[in-house]
BASEKE-177355 format. One line per field, with one value per residue (C-alpha): y, x, z; residue number from 1; residue in three letters. Coordinates in pm, 1 decimal. Layout:
% residues N
north = (Y, ...)
east = (X, ...)
up = (Z, ...)
pos = (NUM, ...)
code = (ALA, ...)
//
This chain:
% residues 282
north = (16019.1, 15742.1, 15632.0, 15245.3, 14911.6, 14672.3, 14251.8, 13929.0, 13676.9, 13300.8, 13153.0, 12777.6, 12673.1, 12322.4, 12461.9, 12239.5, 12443.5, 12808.7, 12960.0, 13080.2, 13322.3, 13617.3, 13782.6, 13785.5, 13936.0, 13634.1, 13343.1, 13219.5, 13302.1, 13303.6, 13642.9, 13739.1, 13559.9, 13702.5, 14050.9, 13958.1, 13810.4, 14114.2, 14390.7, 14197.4, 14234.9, 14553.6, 14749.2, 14775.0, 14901.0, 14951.0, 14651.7, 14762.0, 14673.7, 14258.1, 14154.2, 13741.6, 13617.1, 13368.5, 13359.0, 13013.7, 12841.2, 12751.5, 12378.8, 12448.1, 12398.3, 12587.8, 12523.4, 12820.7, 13101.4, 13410.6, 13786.2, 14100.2, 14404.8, 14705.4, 14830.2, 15163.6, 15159.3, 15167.7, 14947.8, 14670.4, 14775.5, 14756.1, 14402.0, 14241.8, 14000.5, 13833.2, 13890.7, 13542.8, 13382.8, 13557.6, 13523.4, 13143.3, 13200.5, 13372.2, 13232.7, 12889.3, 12594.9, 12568.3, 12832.6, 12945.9, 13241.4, 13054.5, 13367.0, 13746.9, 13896.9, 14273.5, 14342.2, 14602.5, 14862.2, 14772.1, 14392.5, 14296.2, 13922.7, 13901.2, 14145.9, 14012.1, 13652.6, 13466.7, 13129.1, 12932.0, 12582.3, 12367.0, 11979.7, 11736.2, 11414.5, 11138.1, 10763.6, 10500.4, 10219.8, 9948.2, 10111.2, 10490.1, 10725.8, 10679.1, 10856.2, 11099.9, 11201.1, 11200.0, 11602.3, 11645.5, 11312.2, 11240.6, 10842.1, 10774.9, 10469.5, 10293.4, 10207.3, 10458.9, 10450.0, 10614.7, 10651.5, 10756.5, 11028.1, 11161.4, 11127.4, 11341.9, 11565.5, 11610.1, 11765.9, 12067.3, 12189.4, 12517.6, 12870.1, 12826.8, 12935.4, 12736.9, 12830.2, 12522.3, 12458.2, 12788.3, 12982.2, 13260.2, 13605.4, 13899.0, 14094.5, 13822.4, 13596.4, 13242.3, 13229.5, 13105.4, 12916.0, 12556.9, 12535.3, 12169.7, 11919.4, 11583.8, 11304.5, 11087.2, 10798.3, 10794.7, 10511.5, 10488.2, 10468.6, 10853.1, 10952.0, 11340.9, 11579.8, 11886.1, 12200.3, 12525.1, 12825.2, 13179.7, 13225.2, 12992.4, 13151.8, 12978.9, 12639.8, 12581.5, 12316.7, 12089.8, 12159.0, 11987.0, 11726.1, 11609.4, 11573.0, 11415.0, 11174.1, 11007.4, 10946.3, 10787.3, 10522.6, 10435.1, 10608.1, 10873.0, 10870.2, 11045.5, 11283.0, 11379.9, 11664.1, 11804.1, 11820.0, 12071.0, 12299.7, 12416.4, 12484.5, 12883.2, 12805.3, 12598.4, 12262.3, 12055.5, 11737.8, 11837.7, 11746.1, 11991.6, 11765.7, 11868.4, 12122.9, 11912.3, 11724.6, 12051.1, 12251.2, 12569.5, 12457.9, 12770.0, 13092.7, 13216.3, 13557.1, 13711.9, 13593.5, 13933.4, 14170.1, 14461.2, 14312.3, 14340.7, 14668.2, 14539.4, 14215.6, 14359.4, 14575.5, 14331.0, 14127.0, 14422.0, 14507.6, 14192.8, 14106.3, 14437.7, 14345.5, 14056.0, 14172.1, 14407.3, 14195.1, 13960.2, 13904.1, 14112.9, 13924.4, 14144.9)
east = (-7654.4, -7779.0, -7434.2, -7405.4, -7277.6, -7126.4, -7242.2, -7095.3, -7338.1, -7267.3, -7499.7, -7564.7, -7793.2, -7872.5, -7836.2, -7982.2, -8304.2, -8115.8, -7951.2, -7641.7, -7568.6, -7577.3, -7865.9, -8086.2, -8383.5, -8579.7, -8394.1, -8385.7, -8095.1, -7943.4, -7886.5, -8203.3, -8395.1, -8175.0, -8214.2, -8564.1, -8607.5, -8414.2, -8656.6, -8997.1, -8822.7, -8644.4, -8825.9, -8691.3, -8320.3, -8249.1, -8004.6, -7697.7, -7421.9, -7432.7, -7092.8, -7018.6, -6698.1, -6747.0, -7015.2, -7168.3, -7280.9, -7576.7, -7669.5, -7363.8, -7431.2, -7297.8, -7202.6, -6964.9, -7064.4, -6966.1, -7113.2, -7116.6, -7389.6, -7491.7, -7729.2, -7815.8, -7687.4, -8048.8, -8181.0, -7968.9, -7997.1, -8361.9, -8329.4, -8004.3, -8192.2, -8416.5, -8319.2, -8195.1, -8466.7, -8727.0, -8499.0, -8558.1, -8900.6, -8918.3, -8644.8, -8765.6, -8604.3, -8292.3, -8090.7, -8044.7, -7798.0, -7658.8, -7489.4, -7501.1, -7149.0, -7092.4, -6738.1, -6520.2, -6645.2, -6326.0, -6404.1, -6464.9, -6608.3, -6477.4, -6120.4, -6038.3, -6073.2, -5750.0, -5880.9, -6177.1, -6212.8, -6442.8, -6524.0, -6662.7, -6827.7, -6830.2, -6961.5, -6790.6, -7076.0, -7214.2, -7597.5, -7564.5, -7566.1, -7828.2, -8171.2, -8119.1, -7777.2, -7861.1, -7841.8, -7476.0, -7292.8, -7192.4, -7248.7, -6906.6, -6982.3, -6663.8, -6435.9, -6200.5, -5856.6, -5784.8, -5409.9, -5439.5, -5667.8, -5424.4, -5136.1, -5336.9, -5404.4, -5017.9, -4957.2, -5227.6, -5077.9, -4942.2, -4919.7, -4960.7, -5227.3, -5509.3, -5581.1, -5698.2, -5920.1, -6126.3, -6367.1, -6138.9, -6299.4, -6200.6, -5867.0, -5916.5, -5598.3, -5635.5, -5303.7, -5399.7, -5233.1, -5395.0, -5270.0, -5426.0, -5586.6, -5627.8, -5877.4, -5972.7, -6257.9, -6511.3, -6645.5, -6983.9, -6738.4, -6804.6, -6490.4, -6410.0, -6201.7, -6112.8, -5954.2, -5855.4, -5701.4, -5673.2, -5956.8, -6114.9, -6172.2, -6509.7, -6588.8, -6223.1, -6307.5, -6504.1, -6309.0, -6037.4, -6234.2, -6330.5, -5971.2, -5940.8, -6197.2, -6087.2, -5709.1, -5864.3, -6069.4, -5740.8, -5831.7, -5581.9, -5227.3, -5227.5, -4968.7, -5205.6, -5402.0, -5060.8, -4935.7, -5262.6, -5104.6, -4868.1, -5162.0, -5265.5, -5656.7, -5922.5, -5866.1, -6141.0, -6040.6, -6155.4, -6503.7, -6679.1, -6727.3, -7135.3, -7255.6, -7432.4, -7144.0, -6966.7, -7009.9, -6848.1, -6731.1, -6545.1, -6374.1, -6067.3, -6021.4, -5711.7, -5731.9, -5655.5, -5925.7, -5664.4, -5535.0, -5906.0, -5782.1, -5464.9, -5554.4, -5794.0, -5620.2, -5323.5, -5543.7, -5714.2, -5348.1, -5269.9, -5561.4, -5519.8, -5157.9, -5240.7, -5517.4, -5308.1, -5059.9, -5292.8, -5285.6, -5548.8, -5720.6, -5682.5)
up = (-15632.9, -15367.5, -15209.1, -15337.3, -15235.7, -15383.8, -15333.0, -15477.8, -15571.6, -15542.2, -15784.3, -15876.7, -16182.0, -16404.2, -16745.6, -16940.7, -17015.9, -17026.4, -17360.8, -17156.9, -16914.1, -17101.6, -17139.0, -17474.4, -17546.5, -17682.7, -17498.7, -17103.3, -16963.4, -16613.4, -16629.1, -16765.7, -16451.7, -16226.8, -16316.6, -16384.8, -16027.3, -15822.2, -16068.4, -15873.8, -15535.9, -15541.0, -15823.0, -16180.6, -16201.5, -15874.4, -15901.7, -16118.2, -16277.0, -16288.0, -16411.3, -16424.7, -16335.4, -16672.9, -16940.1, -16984.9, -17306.1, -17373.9, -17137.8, -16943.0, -16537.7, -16260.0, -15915.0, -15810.1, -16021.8, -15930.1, -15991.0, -15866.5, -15872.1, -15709.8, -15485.7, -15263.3, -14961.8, -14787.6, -15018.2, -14871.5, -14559.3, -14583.0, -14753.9, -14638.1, -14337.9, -14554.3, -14957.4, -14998.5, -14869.0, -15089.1, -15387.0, -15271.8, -15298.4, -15639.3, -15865.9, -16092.9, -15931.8, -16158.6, -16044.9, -15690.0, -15535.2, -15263.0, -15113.4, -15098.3, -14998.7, -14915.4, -15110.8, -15136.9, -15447.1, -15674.0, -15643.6, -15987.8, -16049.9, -16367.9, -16391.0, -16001.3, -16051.1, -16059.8, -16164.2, -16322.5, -16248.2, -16419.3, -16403.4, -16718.8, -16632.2, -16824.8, -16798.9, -17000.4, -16849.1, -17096.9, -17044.0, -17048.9, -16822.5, -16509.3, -16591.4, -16307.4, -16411.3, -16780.5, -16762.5, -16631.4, -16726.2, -17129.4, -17219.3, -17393.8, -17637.7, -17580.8, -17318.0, -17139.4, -17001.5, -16698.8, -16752.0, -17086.4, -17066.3, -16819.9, -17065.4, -17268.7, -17029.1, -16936.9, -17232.3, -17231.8, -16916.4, -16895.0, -17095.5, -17451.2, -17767.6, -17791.7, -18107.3, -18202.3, -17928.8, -17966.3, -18126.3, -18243.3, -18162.9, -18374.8, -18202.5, -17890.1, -17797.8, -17761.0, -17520.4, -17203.3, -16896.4, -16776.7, -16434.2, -16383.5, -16594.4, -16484.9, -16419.2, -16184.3, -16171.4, -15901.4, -15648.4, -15895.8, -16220.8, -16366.1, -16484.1, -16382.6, -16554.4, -16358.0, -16572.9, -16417.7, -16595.2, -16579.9, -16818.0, -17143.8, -17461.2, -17590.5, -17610.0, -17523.3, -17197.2, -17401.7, -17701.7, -17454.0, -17365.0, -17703.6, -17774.6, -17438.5, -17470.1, -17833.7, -17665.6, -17381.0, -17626.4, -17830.9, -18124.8, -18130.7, -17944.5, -17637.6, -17736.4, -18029.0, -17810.0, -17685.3, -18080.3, -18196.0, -17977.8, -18247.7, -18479.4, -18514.2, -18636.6, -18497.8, -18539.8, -18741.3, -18617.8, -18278.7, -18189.1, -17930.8, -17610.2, -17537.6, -17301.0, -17023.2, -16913.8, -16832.1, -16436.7, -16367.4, -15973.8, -15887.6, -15944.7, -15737.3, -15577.7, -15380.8, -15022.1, -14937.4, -15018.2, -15063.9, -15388.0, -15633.0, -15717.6, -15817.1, -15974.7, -16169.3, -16307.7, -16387.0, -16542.0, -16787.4, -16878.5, -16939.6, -17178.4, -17322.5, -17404.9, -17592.8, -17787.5, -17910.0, -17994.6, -18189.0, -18565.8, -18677.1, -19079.6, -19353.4)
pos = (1, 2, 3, 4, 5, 6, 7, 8, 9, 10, 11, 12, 13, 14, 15, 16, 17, 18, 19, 20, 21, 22, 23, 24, 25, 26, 27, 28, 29, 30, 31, 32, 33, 34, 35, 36, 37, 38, 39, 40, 41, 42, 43, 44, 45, 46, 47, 48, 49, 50, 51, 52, 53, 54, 55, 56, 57, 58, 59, 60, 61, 62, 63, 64, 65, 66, 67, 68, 69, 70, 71, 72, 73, 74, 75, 76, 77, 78, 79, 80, 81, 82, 83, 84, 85, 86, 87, 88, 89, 90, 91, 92, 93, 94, 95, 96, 97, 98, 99, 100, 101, 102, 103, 104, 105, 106, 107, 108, 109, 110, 111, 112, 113, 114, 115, 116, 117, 118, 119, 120, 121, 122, 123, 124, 125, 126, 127, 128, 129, 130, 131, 132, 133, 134, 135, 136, 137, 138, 139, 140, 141, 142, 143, 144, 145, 146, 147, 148, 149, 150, 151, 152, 153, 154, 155, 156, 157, 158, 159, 160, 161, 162, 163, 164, 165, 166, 167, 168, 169, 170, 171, 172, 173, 174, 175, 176, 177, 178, 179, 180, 181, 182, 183, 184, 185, 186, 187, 188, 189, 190, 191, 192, 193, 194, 195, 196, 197, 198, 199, 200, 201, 202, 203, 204, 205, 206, 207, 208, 209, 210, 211, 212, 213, 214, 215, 216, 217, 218, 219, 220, 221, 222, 223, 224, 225, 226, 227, 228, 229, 230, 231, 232, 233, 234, 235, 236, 237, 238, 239, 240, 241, 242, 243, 244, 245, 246, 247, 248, 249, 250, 251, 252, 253, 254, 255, 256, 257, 258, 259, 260, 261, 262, 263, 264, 265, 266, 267, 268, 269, 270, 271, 272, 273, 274, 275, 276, 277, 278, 279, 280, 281, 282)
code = (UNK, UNK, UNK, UNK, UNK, UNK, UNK, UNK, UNK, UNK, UNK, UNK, UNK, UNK, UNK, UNK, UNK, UNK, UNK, UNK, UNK, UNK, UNK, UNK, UNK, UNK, UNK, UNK, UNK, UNK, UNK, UNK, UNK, UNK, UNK, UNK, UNK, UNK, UNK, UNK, UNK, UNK, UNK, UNK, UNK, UNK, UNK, UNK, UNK, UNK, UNK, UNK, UNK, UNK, UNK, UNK, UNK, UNK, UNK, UNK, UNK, UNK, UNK, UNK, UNK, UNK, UNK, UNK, UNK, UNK, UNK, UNK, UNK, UNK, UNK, UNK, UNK, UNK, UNK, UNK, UNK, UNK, UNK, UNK, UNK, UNK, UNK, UNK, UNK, UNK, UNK, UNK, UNK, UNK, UNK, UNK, UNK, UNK, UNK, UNK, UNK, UNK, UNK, UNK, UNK, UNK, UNK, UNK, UNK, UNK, UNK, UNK, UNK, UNK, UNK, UNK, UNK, UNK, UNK, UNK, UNK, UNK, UNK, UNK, UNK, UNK, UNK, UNK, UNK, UNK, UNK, UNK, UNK, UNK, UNK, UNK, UNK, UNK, UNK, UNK, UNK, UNK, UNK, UNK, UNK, UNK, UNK, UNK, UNK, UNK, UNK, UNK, UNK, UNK, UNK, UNK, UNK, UNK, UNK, UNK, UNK, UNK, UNK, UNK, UNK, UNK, UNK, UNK, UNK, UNK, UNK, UNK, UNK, UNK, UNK, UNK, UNK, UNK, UNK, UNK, UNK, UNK, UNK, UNK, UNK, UNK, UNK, UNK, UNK, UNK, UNK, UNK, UNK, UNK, UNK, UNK, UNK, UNK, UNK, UNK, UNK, UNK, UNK, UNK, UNK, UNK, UNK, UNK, UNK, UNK, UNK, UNK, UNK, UNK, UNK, UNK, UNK, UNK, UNK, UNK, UNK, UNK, UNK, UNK, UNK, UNK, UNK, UNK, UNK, UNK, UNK, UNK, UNK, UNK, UNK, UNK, UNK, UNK, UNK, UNK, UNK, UNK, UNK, UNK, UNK, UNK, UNK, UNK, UNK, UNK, UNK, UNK, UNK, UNK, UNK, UNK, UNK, UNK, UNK, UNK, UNK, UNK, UNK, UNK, UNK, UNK, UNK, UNK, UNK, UNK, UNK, UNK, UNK, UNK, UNK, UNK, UNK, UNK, UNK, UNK, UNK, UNK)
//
């Protein structure tokens, strides 16, 4: 077998016209152009192995993605001075790799990632949202408090199920650890949320946000997103913030490139774990 090597991939994408990342045989995906774009360039399957640090919905963007895939070692070689710049070239205009990494071969962009971090933008302004930002900023229809959207965010921090903020997925936990959630306003009035965990279960970020968003109008109390947390099933009083005001800005590795091996496998063990542990529906 051709000896291999191992590259992360920084990729950046407006998702507004892609179905996800994940691939699908009838849809646009990220994924799907990638692979699509490195088969013209390289020849079919001689990329491998394309693992994403997080799976994006459908109309979600992307700023600090994160994968990894393999390639022979000559392949690369042959390739490594000017691959970028014809993946430039070839990929549409909405997604771009913005870096091509040699890493170690037990780097893993998913397992070795300690954090996600993502960022919702949202406009409270009488008109709308400007035309040029229409694709990555929500138009809120009424009035938003700073300080109480961060009272609501106060009390999603930290390890706990978010069963009611996710699509529940057969055998899957829904415990997870928020490490920060907070927002600030910007000089041009966009309100920001920035969320960072170990890892969302789906639609949990917006999920969050829509909860977020109807304490920061007055319509709920700003302890109410904090009290779902007791709740073991989806809530349906949460409305699913929509995908275009949500960017994936980046994903966190070890500093030390010694401890992929290590975090990766902590963090299979650890999902492992609680999978297991999970109520399983009769």
């Amino acid at each position: 077998m051709d000896e291999r090597i191992r590259l992360r991939l920084d990729v950046s994408y407006d998702g507004a016209d892609f179905s996800g990342w994940a691939a699908q045989p009838t849809r646009r995906t990220v994924a799907g152009v990638l692979v699509e774009t490195l088969d013209l360039v390289l020849g079919a399957g001689t990329a491998t192995g394309l693992t994403v640090a997080g799976r994006t919905d459908a109309g979600v963007h992307a700023t600090g993605q994160v994968c990894h895939l393999d390639l022979p070692v000559d392949v690369w070689r042959q390739h490594e001075g000017r691959l970028l710049r014809r993946l430039a070239r070839l990929l549409p205009t909405d997604v771009r790799v913005t870096a091509m990494t040699e890493v170690p071969a037990d780097f893993d962009a998913r397992f070795s990632a300690t954090f996600r971090r993502y960022e919702y933008r949202v406009t409270d302004a009488a008109f709308g949202a400007e035309p040029l930002r229409r694709h990555e900023v929500l138009a809120w229809p009424r009035p938003l408090d700073l300080a109480a959207l961060n009272a609501a965010a106060a009390g999603l921090v930290g390890e706990h199920d978010f069963a009611a903020y996710c699509r529940r997925k057969e055998n899957a936990t829904t415990l997870r650890e928020v490490t920060r959630l907070d927002w600030r306003r910007e000089p041009d009035g966009i309100l920001v949320a920035t969320v960072q965990a170990d890892a969302f279960c789906q639609a949990m970020v917006r999920s969050l946000v829509g909860a977020m968003l109807v304490a920061g109008d007055g319509r709920r109390p700003v302890e109410w997103p904090g009290s779902l947390l007791t709740r073991q099933e989806r809530s349906s009083e949460v409305t699913v913030a929509p995908a275009h005001g949500l960017t994936l800005v980046a994903v966190g590795y070890p500093a030390d490139p010694t401890e992929y091996a290590r975090r990766a496998d902590l963090t299979r063990r650890l999902r492992v774990a609680a999978e297991a542990s999970a109520p399983v529906e009769g």
